[in-house]
C-alpha positions, 0 to 999 in steps of 0.5 A, spaced: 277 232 645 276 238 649 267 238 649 268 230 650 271 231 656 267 238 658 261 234 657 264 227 661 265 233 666 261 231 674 254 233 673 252 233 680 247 228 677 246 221 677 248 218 670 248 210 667 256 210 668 254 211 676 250 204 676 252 197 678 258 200 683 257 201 691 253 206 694 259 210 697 262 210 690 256 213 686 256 218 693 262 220 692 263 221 685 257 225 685 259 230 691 266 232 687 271 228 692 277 226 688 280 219 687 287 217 686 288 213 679 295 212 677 299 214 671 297 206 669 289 207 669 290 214 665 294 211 659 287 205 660 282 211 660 286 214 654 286 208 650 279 206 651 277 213 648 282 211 642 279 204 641 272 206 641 273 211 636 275 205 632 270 201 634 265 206 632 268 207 625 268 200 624 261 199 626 259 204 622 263 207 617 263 213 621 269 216 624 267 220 631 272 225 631 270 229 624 263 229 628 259 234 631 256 231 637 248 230 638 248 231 629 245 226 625 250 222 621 248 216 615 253 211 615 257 208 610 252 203 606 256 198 606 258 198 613 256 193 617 250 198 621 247 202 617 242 208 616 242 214 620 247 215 626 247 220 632 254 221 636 254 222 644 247 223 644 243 226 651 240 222 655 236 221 662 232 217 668 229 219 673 233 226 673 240 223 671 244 225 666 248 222 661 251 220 653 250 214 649 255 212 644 251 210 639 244 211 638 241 208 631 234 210 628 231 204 625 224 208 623 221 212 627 224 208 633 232 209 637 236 202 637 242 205 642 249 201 642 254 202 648 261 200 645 266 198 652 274 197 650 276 191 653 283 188 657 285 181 654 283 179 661 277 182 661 274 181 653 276 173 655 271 174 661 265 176 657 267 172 650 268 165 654 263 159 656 263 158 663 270 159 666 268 165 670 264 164 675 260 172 675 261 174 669 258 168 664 252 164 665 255 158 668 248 153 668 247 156 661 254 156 659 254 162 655 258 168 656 254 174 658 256 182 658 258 185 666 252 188 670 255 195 671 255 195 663 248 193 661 245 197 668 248 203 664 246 202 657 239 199 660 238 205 664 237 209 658 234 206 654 229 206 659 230 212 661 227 214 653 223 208 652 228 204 647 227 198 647 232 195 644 240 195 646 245 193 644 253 192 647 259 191 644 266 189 647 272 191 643 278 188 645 284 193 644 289 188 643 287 185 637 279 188 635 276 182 636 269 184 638 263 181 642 257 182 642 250 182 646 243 185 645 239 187 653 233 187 654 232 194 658 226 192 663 231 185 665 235 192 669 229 196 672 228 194 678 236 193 679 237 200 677 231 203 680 234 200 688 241 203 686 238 210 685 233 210 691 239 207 695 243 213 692 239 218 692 237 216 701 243 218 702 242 225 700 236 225 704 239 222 710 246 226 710 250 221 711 256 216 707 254 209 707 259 203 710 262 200 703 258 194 701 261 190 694 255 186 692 259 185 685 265 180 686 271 184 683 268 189 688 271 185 694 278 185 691 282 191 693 286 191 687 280 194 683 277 198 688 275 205 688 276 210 694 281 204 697 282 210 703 275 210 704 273 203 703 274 200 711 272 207 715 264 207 719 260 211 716 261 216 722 269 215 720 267 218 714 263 223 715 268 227 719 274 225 713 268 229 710 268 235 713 275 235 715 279 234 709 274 236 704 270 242 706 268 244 699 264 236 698 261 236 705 258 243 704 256 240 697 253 233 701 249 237 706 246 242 701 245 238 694 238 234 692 238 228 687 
């Protein structure tokens, strides 16, 4: 548990789990500024690592917790993926940095999986036909998987030339699961406007005004930074310097 979370540590680089959120999200994150999650939302985080261990072994037979991190590991032939496995390896686009959760060796080619547990609620969104409008394809009437997290599986499998990407959503209340293959070009020129968007900010020294271009982005509920969120850029800036100096310093001095 210790070297997962040093690794999941804040890099100071762009990464796959920065995509698909405001500009002013990803900046803020990436300077260091701290978020305010309550004891509802860590106990959350702290299941989703549990489920995904789970998900993990029942994909594969293999149980991640007696894994060392980045060896290759062969499945158990009976499971339902099988063939030789890499846990947590590294992976990068356009100088980022990241950790895919399941990386499969199919020949000499890499298939990556990305396994997300889900909510109820939120497992329904993706598994349903046409009920959510955002989340499915309603002209298709078909589910299909949220955006943020097919940006960031396909960020790096583009990023190693995978063509292949697999997301599976494991439904911690029941382990009902649901799969969705992605295309990684269908995600380039989204990922590509995100981190040119990110990285003019560092260019330009300047916090972004908050633009939500996701429906559960205007709903204040679920949002991140919620103190920062309805300030002018100026605003910011000066919240920047005064509260955070440390951050401030970091913004105007750090490159991506």
């Amino acid at each position: 548990d210790e070297e997962k979370k040093a690794k999941r540590e804040r890099s100071g680089k762009i990464s796959g789990g920065k995509l698909g959120k405001p500009t002013l999200w990803a900046v803020l994150d990436l300077i260091g500024v701290p978020d305010k999650f309550d004891p509802y939302v860590l106990g959350k985080f702290q299941r989703g690592n549990d489920v995904e261990d789970r998900a993990i072994q029942f994909l594969t037979g293999i149980k991640p917790w007696e894994v060392e991190p980045g060896a290759v590991i062969k499945s158990d032939p009976k499971a339902i993926l099988t063939g030789e496995f890499v846990l947590q390896k590294e992976g990068s686009y356009r100088g980022g940095v990241g950790y895919i959760d399941l990386s499969q060796k199919v020949g000499d080619a890499w298939v990556y999986h990305e396994i997300k547990s889900s909510t109820k609620m939120a497992y329904d969104k993706v598994s349903s036909s046409g009920r959510y409008r955002g989340v499915v394809d309603v002209q298709k009437g078909v589910g299909v998987p949220y955006l943020h997290h097919a940006l960031q599986l396909a960020y790096y499998c583009i990023g190693d030339d995978v063509t292949r990407g697999f997301l599976h959503y494991f439904n911690a209340d029941d382990y009902r699961l649901c799969t969705f293959a992605i295309n990684p070009l269908d995600y380039k020129e989204e990922i590509d406007k995100e981190i040119d968007d990110i990285q003019l900010c560092f260019v330009t020294k300047q916090l972004p005004a908050f633009e939500g271009f996701l429906p559960w982005h205007k709903v204040k509920g679920y949002w991140s930074y919620a103190e920062w969120n309805e300030l002018s850029p100026q605003q910011m800036m000066d919240k920047l310097k005064s509260e955070f100096p440390e951050q401030y310093k970091k913004f105007m001095e750090m490159e991506i």
